[in-house]
C-alpha positions in Angstrom: 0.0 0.0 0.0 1.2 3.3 -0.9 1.0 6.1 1.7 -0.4 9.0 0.5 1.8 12.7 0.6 0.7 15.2 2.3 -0.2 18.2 -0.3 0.8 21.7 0.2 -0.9 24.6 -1.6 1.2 27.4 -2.0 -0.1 30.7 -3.4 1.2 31.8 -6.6 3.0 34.9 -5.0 5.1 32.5 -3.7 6.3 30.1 -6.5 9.0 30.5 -8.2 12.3 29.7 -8.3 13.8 32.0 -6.0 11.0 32.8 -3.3 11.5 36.2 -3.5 11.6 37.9 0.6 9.2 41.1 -0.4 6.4 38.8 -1.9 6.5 36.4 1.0 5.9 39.2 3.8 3.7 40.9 1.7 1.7 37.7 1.5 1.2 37.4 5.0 0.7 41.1 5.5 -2.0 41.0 3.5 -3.5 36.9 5.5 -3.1 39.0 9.2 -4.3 42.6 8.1 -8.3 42.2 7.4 -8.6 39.5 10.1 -6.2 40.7 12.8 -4.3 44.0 12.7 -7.7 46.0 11.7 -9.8 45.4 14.4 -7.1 45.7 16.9 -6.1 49.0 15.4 -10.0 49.8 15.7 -10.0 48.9 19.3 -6.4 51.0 20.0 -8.7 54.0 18.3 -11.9 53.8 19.9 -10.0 53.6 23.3 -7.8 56.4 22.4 -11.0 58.4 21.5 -12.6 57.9 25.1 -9.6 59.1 26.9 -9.4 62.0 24.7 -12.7 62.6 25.4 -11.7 62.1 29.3 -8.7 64.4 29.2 -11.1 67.2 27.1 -14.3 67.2 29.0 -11.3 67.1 32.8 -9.7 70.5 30.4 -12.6 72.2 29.9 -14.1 71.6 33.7 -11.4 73.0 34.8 -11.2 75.9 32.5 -14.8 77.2 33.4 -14.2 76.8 37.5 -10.8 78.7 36.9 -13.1 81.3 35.1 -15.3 81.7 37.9 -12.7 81.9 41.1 -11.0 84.5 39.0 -14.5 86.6 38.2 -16.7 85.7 41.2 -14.7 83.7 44.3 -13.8 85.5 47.1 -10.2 85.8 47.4 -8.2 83.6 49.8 -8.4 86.4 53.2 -12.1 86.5 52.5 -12.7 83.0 52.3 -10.6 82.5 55.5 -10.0 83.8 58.9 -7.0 85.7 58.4 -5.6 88.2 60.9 -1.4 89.4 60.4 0.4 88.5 63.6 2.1 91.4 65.1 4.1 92.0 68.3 2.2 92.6 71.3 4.0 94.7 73.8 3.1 93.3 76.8 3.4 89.7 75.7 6.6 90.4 72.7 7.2 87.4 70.7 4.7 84.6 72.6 1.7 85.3 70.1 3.6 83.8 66.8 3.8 80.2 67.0 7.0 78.2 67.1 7.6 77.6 63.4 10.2 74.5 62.0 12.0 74.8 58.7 13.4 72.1 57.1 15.5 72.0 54.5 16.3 68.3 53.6 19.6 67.9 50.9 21.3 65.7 49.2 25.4 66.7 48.3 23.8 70.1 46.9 27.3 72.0 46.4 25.8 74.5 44.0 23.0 75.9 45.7 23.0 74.7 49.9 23.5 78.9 50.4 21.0 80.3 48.4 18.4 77.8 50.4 19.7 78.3 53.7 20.4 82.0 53.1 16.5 82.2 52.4 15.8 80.5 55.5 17.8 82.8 58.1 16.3 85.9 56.6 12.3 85.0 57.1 10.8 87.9 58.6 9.9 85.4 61.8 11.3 86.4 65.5 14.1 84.4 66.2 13.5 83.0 69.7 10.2 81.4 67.6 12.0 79.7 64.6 14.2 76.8 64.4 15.9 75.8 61.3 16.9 72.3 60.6 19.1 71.6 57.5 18.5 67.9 56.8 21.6 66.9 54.9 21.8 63.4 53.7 25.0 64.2 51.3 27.5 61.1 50.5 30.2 63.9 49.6 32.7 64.8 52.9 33.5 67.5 51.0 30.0 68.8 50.5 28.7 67.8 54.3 31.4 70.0 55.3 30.6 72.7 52.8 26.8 72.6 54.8 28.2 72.4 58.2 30.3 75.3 58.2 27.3 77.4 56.6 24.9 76.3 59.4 28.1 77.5 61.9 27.7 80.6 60.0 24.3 81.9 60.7 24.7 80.3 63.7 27.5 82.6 65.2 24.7 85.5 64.2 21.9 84.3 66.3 19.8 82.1 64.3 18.6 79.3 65.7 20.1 76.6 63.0 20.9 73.1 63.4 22.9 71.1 60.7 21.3 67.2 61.2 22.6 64.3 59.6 21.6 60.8 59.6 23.3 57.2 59.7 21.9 56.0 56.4 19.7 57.4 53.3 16.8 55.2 54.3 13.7 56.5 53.1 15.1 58.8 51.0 13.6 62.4 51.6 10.3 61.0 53.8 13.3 59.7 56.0 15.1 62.4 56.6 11.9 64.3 56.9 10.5 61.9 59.4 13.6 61.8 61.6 13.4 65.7 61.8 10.1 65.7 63.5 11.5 63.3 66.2 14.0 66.0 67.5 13.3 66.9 71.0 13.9 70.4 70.1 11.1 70.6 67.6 8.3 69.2 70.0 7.1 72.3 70.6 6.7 73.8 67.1 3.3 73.9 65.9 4.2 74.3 62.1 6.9 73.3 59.8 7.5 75.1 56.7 9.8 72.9 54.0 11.5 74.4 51.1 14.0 71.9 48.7 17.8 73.4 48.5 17.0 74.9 45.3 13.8 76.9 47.1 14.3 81.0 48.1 11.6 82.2 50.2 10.9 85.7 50.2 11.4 87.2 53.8 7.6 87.9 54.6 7.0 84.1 53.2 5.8 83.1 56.7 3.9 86.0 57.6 1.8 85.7 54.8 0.9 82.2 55.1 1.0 81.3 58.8 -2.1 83.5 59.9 -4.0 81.2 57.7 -3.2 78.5 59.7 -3.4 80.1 62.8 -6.9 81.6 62.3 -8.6 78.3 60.4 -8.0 75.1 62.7 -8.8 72.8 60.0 -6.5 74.1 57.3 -3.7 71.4 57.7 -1.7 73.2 54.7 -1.0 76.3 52.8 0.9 75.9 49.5 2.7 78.8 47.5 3.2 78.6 43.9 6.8 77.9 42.4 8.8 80.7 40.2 11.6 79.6 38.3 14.9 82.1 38.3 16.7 80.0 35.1 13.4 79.6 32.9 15.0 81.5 30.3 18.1 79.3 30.0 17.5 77.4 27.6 14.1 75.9 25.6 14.0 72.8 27.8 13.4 75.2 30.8 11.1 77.4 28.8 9.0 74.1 27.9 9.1 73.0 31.8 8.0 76.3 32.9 4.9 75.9 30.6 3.8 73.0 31.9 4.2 74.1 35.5 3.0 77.6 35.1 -0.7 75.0 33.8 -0.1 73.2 37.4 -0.4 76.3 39.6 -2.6 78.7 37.4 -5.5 76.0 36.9 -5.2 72.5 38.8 -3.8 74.0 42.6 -6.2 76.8 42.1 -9.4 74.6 41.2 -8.6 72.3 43.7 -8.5 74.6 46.4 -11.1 76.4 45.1 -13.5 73.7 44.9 -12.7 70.7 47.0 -10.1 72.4 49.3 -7.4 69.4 48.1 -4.9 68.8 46.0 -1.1 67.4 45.7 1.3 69.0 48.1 4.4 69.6 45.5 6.8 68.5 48.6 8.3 72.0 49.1 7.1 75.9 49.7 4.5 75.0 51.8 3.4 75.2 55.4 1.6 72.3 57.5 0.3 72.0 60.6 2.5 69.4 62.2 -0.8 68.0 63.9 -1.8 67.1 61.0 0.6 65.3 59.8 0.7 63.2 62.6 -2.5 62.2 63.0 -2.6 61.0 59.1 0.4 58.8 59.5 3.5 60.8 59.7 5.6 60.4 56.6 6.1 57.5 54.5 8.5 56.0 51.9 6.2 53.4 50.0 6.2 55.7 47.1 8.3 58.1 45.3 5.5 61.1 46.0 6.0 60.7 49.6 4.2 64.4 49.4 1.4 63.5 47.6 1.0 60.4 49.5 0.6 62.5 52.4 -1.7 65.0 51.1 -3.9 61.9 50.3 -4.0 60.5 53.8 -4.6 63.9 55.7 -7.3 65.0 53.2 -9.4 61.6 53.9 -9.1 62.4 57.7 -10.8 66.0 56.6 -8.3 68.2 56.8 -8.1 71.1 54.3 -5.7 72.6 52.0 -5.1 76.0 50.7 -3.1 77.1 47.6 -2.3 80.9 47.4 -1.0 81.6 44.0 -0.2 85.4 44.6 2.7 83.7 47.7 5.8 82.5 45.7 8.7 81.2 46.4 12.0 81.0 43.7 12.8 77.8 42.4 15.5 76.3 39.6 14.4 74.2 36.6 16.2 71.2 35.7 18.8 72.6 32.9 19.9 68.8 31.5 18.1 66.4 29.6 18.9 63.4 31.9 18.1 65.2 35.0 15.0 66.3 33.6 14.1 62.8 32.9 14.8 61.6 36.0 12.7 63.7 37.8 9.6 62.7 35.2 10.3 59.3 35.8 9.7 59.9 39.5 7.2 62.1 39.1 5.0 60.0 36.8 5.8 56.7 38.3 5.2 57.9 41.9 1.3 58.9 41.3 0.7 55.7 39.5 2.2 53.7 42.3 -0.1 55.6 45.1 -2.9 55.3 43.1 -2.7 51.5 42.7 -2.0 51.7 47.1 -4.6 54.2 47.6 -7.6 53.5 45.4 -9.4 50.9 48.2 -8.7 53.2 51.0 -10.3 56.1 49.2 -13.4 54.2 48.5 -14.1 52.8 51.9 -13.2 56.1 53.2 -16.6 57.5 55.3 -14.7 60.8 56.2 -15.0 62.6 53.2 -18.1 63.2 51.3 -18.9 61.3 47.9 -18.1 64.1 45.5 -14.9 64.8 46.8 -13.8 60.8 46.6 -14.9 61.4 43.0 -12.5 64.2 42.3 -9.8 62.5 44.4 -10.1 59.4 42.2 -11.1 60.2 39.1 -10.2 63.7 38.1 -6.8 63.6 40.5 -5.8 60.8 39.3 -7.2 58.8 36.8 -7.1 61.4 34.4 -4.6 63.6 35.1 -2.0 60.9 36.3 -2.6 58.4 34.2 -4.6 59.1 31.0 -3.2 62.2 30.3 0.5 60.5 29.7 -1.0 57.5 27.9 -3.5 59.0 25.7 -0.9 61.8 24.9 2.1 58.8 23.7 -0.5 55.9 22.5 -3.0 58.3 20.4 -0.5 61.1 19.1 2.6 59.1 18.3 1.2 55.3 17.9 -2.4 55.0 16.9 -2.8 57.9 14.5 1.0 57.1 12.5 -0.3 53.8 12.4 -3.5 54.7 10.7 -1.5 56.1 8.1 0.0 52.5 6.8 -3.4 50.9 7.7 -5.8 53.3 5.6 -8.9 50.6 6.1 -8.9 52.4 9.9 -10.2 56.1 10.2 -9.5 58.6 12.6 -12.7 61.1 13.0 -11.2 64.8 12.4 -13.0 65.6 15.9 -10.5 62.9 17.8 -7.2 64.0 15.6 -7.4 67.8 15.1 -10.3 69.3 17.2 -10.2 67.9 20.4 -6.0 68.1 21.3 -6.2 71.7 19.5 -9.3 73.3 22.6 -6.9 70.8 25.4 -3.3 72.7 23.6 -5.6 76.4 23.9 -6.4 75.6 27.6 -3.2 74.9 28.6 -1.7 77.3 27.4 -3.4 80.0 29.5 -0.6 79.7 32.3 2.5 81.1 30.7 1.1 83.9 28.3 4.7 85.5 27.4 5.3 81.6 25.6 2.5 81.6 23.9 4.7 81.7 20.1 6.4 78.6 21.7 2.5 76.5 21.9 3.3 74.3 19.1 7.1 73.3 19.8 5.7 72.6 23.6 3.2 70.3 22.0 5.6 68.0 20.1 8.2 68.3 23.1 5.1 66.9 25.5 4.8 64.1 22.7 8.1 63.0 23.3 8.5 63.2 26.9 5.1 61.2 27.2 6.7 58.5 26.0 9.0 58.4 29.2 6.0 59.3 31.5 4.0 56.4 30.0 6.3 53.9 30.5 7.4 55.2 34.2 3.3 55.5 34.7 2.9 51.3 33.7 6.0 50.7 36.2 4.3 52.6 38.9 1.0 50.6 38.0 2.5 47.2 38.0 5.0 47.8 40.9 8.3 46.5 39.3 11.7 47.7 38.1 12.3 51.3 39.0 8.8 51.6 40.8 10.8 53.2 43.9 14.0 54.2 42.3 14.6 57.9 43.5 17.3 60.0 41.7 18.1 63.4 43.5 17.4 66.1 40.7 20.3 67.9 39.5 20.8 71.8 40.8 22.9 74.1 38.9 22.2 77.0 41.1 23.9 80.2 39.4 27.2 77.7 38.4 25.7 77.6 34.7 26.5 81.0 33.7 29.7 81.1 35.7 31.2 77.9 34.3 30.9 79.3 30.9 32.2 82.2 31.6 35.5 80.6 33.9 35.6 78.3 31.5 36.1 80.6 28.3 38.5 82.5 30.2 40.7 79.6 31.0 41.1 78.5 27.4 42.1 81.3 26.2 44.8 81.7 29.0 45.9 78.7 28.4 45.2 77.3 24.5 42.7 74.5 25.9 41.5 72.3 23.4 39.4 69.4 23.8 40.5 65.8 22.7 38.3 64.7 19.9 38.2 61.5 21.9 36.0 63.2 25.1 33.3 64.5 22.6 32.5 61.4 21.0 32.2 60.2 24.8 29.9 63.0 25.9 28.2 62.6 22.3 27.6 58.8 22.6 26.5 59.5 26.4 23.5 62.1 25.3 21.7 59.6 22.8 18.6 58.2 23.7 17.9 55.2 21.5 14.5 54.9 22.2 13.5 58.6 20.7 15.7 57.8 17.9 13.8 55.1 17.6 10.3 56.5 17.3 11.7 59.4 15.3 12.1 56.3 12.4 9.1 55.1 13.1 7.4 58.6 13.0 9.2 59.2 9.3 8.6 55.9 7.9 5.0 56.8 8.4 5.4 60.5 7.2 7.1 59.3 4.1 4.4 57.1 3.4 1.6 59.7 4.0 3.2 62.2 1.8 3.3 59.3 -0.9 -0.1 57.8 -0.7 -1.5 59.5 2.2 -5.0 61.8 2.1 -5.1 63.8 5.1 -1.9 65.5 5.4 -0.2 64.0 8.9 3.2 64.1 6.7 3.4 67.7 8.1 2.8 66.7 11.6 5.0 63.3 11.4 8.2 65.4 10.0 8.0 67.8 12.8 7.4 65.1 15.3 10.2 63.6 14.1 12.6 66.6 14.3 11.7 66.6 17.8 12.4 63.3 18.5 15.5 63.2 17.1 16.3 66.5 18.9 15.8 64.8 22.4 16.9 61.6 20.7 20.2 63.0 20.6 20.3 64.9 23.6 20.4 68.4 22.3 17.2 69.7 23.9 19.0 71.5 26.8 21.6 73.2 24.7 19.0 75.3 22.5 18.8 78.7 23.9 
């Protein structure tokens, strides 16, 4: 008996002698696409839509409450007891409370004066302040830098104590935590904490401690960040853009309407009773801030933002430091969020509405939407749409919807308003890195708790250049080719580089055979990517 082959069909694309490559992946393109690749492009659109729709309908709340604190709310001193603490004659100093300022560090060379500086010169009577420089620095050289500062002001009659601690643990909810323990601060009612990089103006306390003072269930009073090197370069102008957005419109709605939001972990005030009785601080996240913002708002507590107090602040001038700090800062309210959710829900303190905002608006959306919806829609859905023409995009989801959200946003910094567009494609790219650090701090793995220290120039930028020029031309300096190509090969980032390919593969193809014009979009995209791709973000003025 004669056992019978097997037969194998094979399409005519595929015969010949020679198989050609092009034909064959072609051929399965063409099995996979209808059946497969469609419909899940379909499903990556119609979710996109929804969170665009999320994101738009979260904008344009917050647009029209921002419009009516600034037309009809009372202002902060008419909303809240508020009564300026003076000397008394008969009782002198005893009617200010005993204030704590902390200022925790990490080997911050460049800008540990500036910050402590600050501190000593609060308008605040000195027998009813006590400073506390937490400095966690791994540098000798820097410690001792600190120390002999603290000495300093010390041999002038502040009240200054330089604390250091055995290990980093906890990062900057340790060193914060261990501060509180002092015997010497048990009798403060208030602590005031301002990052190294922070310069209060002198009256800082005096405009924000009466609000505490007068209004026992305001546990915190947060003043809005102003950045001194903004104008460096057009990575600080971009940052400043997107901060200026954070304190013009979601501090001041939140404050404004649910008396919550995220305490930014410096220039702010809390009551110190407060912060015990929601758990002191803790290091389960990389927000340990915004983690304790969270808890004391569920035990009722109230927050104030007042955007007209402001306190100086530097940007991050580098690329990689700038990262870094997104990482944290993306990964950490992700992170929280996944801790937090349960406890919010079962929470009977706080009314219905407000676990609403707390959850959904705080951070669903603005955490954890805006990043994705930003990376997936803009620089994954809609390219691929392009090489997959069976899929459509409604003009609505594409052009109208991110154009009102770009308009809205860009009502905090006014004087960039000619730099909208090149901010836009900039938030594209850095989404990416805010996306993936978002899905780490969802998921709890790799770097969910990595904390990187951001970099602080302080005033060395300009003064570097400057020392620097000098010294080669005193003395002829000329750089080896060989360092260059280090620092050159150092500054790429593969992954931009990456989707700036992507983004001009699909451009390419669109300007070819495409109908709607992206090309125009997908070129520029892809400049900007390859911009940050190879590092040169911080270096255009």
């Amino acid at each position: 008996m004669v056992e019978s082959q097997p037969k194998f069909f094979i399409p005519e694309s595929f015969q010949g002698a020679n198989f050609d490559l092009a034909a064959q992946i072609r051929m399965v393109w063409e099995v996979i696409k209808a059946p497969l690749i469609v419909p899940l492009l379909n499903v990556g659109v119609y979710i996109s839509l929804a969170m665009a729709l999320m994101l738009f309908m979260e904008r344009v709340y917050m647009g029209i409450v921002i419009i009516l604190v600034k037309l009809f709310w009372k202002k902060p001193h008419q909303r809240y007891k508020f009564d300026p603490l003076e000397e008394d004659e008969e009782l002198g100093n005893t009617n200010f409370p005993v204030v704590l300022v902390q200022i925790p560090m990490f080997n911050e060379k460049e800008v540990y004066k500036v910050s402590i500086g600050a501190a000593c010169n609060l308008s605040w009577p000195s027998d009813r302040l006590v400073i506390q420089v937490l400095d966690d620095s791994t540098d000798p050289t820097v410690k001792q830098m600190v120390e002999t500062e603290c000495q300093r002001w010390a041999s002038k009659g502040i009240n200054i104590v330089y604390q250091i601690r055995e290990t980093r643990g906890g990062y900057k909810a340790g060193a914060l935590k261990e501060g509180l323990k002092r015997n010497y601060v048990k009798h403060c009612e208030y602590v005031a904490i301002f990052d190294a990089d922070f310069r209060p103006e002198p009256d800082f306390l005096r405009r924000s401690i009466p609000f505490l003072v007068g209004n026992p269930d305001i546990a915190l009073v947060q003043a809005r960040w102003r950045f001194v090197n903004s104008d460096e370069c057009l990575l600080t102008r971009m940052q400043e853009m997107s901060l200026d957005y954070h304190f013009t419109v979601e501090q001041e709605v939140g404050s404004a309407t649910h008396a919550f939001f995220g305490f930014n972990g410096t220039a702010g005030v809390w009551r110190i009773a407060a912060i015990n009785e929601a758990g002191g601080w803790k290091d389960r996240t990389t927000v340990e801030d915004m983690d304790l913002a969270v808890r004391a708002s569920l035990r009722g507590w109230k927050f104030l933002y007042l955007g007209d107090l402001q306190a100086k602040s530097e940007l991050p001038s580098t690329l990689r430091a700038f990262r870094f700090q997104q990482h944290r800062w993306s990964c950490g309210p992700a992170n929280l969020f996944r801790k937090m959710v349960m406890e919010i829900v079962r929470n009977k303190k706080v009314r219905f509405w407000k676990k609403v905002y707390v959850i959904y608006s705080f951070f669903f959306v603005r955490k954890i939407i805006a990043h994705m919806v930003t990376f997936f829609f803009y620089c994954v859905v809609i390219p691929l749409t392009i090489l997959i023409p069976e899929v459509h995009v409604p003009i609505w989801g594409a052009v109208y919807i991110p154009s009102v959200i770009t308009i809205l946003n860009s009502v905090g910094t006014p004087r960039s308003i000619h730099l909208l567009f090149y901010w836009i494609l900039f938030e594209n790219v850095m989404s990416l890195h805010r996306t993936k650090a978002t899905f780490i701090g969802l998921l709890e793995y790799g770097r969910a708790n990595e904390w990187v220290v951001t970099e602080k120039l302080g005033d060395s930028v300009a003064n570097n250049k400057n020392k620097s020029g000098d010294a080669a031309k005193k003395n002829n300096v000329i750089k080896a080719p060989k360092k260059t190509r280090s620092k050159f090969v150092e500054r790429l980032n593969l992954l931009e580089l990456g989707f700036a390919a992507f983004l001009f593969v699909c451009g390419c193809y669109d300007f070819v055979h495409g109908k709607h014009n992206y090309f125009i979009y997908l070129f520029l995209q892809t400049i900007t990517f390859s911009i940050v791709g190879f590092g040169y973000v911080g270096t255009i003025v």
